[in-house]
Structure formats: structure tokens, C-alpha cells
N, C-alpha and C positions, 0 to 999 in steps of 0.2 A: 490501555489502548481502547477497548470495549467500551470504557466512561467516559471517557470523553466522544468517541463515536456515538451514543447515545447522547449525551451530552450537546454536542453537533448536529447529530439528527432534529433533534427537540425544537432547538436555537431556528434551524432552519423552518422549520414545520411555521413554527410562531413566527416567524417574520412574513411567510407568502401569505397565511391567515390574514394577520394585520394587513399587510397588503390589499388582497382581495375584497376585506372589508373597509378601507377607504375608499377603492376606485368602484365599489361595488358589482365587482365580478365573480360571475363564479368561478370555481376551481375542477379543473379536469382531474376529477380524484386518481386515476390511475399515472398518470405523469407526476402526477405530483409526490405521489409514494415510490416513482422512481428516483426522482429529483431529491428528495429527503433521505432514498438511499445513497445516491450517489455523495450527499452531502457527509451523511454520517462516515463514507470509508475515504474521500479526503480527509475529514478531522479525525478520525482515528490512527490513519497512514501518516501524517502530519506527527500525533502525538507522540508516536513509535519511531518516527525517524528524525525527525526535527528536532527531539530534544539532548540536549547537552547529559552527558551521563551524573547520575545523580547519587547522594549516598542517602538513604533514608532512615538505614538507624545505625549507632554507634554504640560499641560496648565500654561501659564504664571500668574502674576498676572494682566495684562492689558487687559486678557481675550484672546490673541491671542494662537493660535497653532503654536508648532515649532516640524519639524523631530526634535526627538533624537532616533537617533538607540543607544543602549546600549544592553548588552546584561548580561539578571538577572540568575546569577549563585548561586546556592541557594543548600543546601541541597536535595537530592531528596526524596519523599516519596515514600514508597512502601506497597503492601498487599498482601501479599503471602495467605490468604484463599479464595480457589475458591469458587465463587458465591456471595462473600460478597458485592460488584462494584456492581454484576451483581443485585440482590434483591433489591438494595440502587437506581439503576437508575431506574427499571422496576413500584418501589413504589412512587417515587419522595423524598425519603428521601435523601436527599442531604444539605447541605451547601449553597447553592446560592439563598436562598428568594424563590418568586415565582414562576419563570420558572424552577424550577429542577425537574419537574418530565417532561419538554417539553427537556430540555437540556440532560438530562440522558438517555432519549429517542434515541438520536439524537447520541450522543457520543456510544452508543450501536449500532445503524443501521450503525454507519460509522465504527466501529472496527470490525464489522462481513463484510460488503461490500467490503470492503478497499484490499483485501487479494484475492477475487475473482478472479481478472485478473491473479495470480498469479498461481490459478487452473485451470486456461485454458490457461497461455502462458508454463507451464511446459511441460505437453504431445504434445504439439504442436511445441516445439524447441530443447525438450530434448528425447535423445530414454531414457535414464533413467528415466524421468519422465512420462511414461504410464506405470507404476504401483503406484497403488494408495496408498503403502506404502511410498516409495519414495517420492511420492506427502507431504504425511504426515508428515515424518521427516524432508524435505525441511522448510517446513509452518512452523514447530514447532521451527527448530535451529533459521528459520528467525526471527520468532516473538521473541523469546527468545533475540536473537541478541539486537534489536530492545530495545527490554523493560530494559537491561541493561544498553543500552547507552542512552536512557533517564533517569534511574536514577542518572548513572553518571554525567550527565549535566544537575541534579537538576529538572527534571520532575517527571510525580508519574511511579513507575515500579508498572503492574498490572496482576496477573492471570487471572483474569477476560480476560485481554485483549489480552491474549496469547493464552487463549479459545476459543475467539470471531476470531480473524486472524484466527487460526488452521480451525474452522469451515467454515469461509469463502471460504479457500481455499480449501475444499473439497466439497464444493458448488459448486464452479468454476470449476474443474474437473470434478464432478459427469455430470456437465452441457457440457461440452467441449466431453465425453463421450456417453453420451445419443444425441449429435449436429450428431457424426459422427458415430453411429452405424442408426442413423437415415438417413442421405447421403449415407451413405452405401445399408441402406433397399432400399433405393428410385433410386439409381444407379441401382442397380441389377432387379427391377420391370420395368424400361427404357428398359434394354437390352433385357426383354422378348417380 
């Protein structure tokens, strides 16, 4: 995820460059290193969610490892009753042995976190996103987007985790909001 966000980032940077230096304009350097962030955590949230589950290495029988990228296209599962994920991870009832109430955990703190930056790069790049409706329905088409095209490519589509993004990103807003009426207080108590 980190590589290809970098990756993305990079990509992005060199294309408004080239840009810039066709139409020969300058570049507002501090937008511009929002805009290549915002670029970088699409392409990394993209890499992490969008892709089809993979196997990348396989054991022989001589005991050795070999890359096999393939890629396991499988039906996908889905659970459309909200909170069902959510009660399954928070208890450890889960599926996976031992570590499922450390994993449930874990798959919970990263489907509420994940969605964050997304609450704070909206009001910040978009004039339609400083309202916090807008913020809202953004989060929600995304996440929805999102959980679709992982069931289509055979991952689990979850409410659960359409709840936990939404939430996130109004995390990240509420936080992006309270950042700058706080810069704001402390601007104005300067000028006195």
C-alpha cells in the first residue's frame, strides 16, 4: 500500500510539473503538496482495497519458496446486517483460531482510520466539501463504491465497513474543523 502511494504520489507530482511547464505557470507550492498528498492516499486506498486477493509465494515440496503471483478470483461474500462484523470482531468471535479477537480488532481500527484522511483532505481541496453533509455523502458513495468492487472481485462486501469508513471520515472532518477554527482563534488573539 505505502508503494504504490508513493508511487501515486510521484506520478502525480510529474504530471502537474509537466503541466505547469507547458502552459508555463507557476505552481502554488503549498496546494500542490496537498493535491500530491491527496493523490498519494487515493492510490494507496485503491491498492489496499481494490485489489483482488493474491498469493505471492507458494511452497514446493523440496521445502523451497517460489513468487507465484496469481490472482484468487472466487465468489465474493457479503453481510448486509449492520453491526453483525462489528459485535463478531469487538467479541472475537470469528473464524481464524486464536488471534480473532486480536485480528477483529485490528480489521476494525484500520476500517474506521482508513477513511480519516479523507475527512480532512475534502474541506481542504474541495469548496463543496466544507459542509459536512457533503463530506457525508462523499464517504458514504465511496465506501459503497469500494465494498462493491470488492465483492465483485470475490472479497467480503460489509456494512459493517461502510459504517466504520463513513465514521471515519467524519472523524477526519470534525478534526480538519476543530484544526482551523482553532488557527483561526489563535490568528485573531495574535493580531490583538
Amino acid at each position: 500500500m505505502a508503494l504504490w502511494a508513493i508511487v501515486g504520489g510521484i506520478c502525480y507530482a510529474l504530471v502537474r510539473w509537466i503541466q505547469a511547464r507547458r502552459r508555463r505557470c507557476e505552481l502554488d507550492f503549498p496546494k500542490e503538496c496537498k493535491r500530491t498528498a491527496f493523490a498519494a492516499y487515493i492510490v494507496g486506498i485503491a491498492s489496499r482495497s481494490l485489489a483482488p486477493e493474491a498469493v505471492l509465494w507458494t511452497e514446493s515440496r523440496d521445502g523451497y519458496r517460489y513468487i507465484n503471483i496469481r490472482m484468487i478470483l472466487r465468489e465474493g461474500r457479503y453481510n448486509l446486517i449492520p453491526f453483525r462484523t462489528l459485535w463478531a470482531q469487538l467479541t472475537g468471535d470469528l473464524p481464524l483460531g486464536a488471534d480473532a479477537a486480536f485480528v477483529g480488532r485490528v480489521n476494525l481500527l484500520f476500517n474506521l482510520l482508513v477513511f480519516v484522511p479523507l475527512g480532512i483532505f475534502l474541506p481542504m481541496l474541495f469548496r463543496k466539501g466544507q459542509k459536512w453533509y457533503s463530506v457525508l455523502c462523499i464517504a458514504a458513495v465511496t465506501s459503497v463504491s469500494v465494498e462493491v468492487i470488492q465483492y465483485l472481485i470475490g472479497r467480503t462486501c460489509d456494512i459493517d465497513d461502510v459504517l466504520l469508513n463513513v465514521a471515519g471520515c467524519m472523524i477526519g472532518y470534525a478534526a480538519y474543523r476543530i484544526a482551523r477554527y482553532v488557527l483561526k482563534a489563535r490568528d485573531s488573539l495574535e493580531m490583538i
